[in-house]
N, C-alpha and C positions, 0 to 999 in steps of 0.2 A: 538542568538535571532532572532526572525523572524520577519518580517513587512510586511503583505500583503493587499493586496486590497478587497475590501467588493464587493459584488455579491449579486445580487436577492435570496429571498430564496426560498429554496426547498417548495414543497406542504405539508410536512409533516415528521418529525422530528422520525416518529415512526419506529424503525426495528424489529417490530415483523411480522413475514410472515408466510403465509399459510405454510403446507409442502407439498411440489410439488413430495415429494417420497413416497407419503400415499400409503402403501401395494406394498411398493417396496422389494428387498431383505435386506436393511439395519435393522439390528434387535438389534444394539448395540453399544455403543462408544466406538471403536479401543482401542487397548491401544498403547501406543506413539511409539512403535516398530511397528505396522502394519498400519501408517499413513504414510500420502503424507503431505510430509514436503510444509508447504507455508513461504517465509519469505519476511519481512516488513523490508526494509533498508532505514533509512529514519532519519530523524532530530528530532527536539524537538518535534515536532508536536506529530510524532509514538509513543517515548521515554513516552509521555507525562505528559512533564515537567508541574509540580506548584500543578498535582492532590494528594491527599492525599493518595487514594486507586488505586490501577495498576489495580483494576478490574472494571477501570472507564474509564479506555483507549479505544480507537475504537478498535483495536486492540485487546482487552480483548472479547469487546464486541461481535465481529466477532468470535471469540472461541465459543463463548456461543451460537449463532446460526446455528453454523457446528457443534457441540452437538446434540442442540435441532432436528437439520435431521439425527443425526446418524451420517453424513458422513464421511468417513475416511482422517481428515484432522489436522493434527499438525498444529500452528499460531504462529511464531516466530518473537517477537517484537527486531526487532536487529535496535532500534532509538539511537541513541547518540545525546545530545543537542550540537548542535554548529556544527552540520558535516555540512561538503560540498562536491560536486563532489569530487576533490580532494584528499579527507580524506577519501572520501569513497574505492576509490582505493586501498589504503592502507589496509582498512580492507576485502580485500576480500579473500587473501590465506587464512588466519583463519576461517572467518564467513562462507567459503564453502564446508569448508572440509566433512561434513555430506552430502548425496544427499540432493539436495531439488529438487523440482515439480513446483515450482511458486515461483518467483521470482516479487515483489512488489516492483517500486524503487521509492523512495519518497526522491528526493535529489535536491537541484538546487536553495532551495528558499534562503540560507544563502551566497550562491555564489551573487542570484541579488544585496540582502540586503550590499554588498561589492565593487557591482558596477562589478564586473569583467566582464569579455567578455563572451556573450553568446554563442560564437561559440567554446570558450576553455570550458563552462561547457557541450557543446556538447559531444565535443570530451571525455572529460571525462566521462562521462554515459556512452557512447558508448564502451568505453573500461572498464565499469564495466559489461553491456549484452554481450561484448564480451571474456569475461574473465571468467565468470559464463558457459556461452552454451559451449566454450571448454571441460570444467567439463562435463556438461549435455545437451549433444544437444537437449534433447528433453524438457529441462525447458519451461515453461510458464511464459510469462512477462506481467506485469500490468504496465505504467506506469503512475505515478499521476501528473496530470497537477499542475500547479504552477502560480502565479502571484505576481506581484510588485505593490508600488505604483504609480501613475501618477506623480509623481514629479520627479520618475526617468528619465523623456521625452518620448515624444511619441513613437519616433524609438527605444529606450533600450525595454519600454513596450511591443514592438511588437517584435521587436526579440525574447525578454526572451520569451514570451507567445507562440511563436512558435516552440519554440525547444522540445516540450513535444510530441505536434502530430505531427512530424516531427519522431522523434525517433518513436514514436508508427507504424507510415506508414513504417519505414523503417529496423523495426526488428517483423513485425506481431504480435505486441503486441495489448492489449486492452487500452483504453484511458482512464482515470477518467480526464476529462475535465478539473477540479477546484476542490481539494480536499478540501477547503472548500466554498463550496458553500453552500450560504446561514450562514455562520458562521461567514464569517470573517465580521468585522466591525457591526455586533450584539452585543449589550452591552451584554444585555442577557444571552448569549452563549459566553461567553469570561471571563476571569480573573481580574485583576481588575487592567491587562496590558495591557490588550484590544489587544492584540496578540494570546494568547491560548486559546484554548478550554476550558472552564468548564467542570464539566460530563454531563453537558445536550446538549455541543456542539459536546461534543465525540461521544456522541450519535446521533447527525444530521448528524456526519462524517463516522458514521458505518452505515450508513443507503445509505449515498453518495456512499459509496464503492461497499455494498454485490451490490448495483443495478447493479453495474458493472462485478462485479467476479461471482455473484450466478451461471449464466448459467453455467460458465466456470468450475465453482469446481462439477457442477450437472454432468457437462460431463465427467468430470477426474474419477470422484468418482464411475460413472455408467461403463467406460473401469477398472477402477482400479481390481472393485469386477469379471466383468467376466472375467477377464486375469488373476488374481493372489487371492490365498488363501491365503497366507503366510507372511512374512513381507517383509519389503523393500528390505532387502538384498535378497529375488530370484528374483527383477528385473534385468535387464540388466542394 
């Protein structure tokens, strides 16, 4: 279970976006063999636990907008509720055996919610991008920022909240600041555990993210097509 801190909201809740590849060469949705694998390793948040429909997840939601451009990208919802760094470890010989291309790491918030030591959930992330780019040196990392409440003390608050862009600076990853921003601590936008997402909070959190990842999948997606006709397997 998760328990985080509320943040100002976002301008706008809405992910539906222009297409920035209007009379590009994308002419059609890949099929799952000629996609660049993305995966979402992450906790209940990802998982998204308490929704009825799985295609009310951000995660879902993010599929449906790398559709709507064509672009050639697989979205792999790899959430477990209740994981932590730790656990995450454990599932990574299995969860990587496939190539992936991007690597999304959504893990740490079940670790504060425990109290544990911020610099042991360091170390463990770090030996989860270290243990994936072995596989894939040339993976792509996103990682999504995380927060506590205030009642866990000032100093835990700022440790936990710095190990995010800390890792990000120091494996060239991309940052998502606060994966729920604007979400957390919205009745609205919450369950009626005032922890998770609703669908319409899934939808402020798919909206937080592509703003994050869009460039980055425009760019993979635009080397993908002129380097490779084929599927995954004639990459290197």
């Amino acid at each position: 279970m998760l328990a985080l801190s509320g943040c100002r909201g976002a301008d706008s809740p809405d992910v539906v976006r222009r297409d920035p590849l209007e009379g590009s060469a994308f002419s059609g949705v890949p099929t799952s063999d000629e996609r660049l694998r993305v995966v979402f390793m992450g906790t209940s948040l990802t998982a998204g636990y308490g929704l009825d429909d799985p295609a009310d997840r951000f995660t879902s939601l993010i599929q449906v907008m790398v559709d709507s451009l064509t672009l050639p990208f697989e979205i792999v919802n790899a959430g477990v509720s209740g994981e932590t760094s730790a656990g995450g470890i454990r599932r990574v010989g299995w969860l990587f055996e496939v190539r992936t291309d991007v690597l999304v790491l959504e893990l740490g918030a079940n670790d504060g919610l425990r109290g544990q030591d911020p610099s042991v959930m360091k170390t463990n992330l770090q030996t989860i991008i270290d243990e994936v780019r072995e596989r894939y040196p040339a993976v792509k990392l996103v990682i999504a920022g995380m927060q506590v409440p205030p009642n866990m003390g000032s100093q835990y608050v700022a440790e936990f909240r710095a190990v995010f862009p800390d890792l990000a600076a120091a494996n060239d990853g991309l940052l998502i600041p606060f994966l729920l921003e604007g979400v957390a601590g919205t009745v609205a936008l919450n369950q009626a555990d005032g922890i998770h997402p609703n669908p319409e909070g899934h939808r402020r959190v798919a909206a937080t993210v592509w703003n994050i990842m869009e460039p980055l999948l425009l760019e993979l997606a635009e080397e993908f097509e002129a380097t490779y006709s084929g599927t995954r397997e004639d990459r290197p």
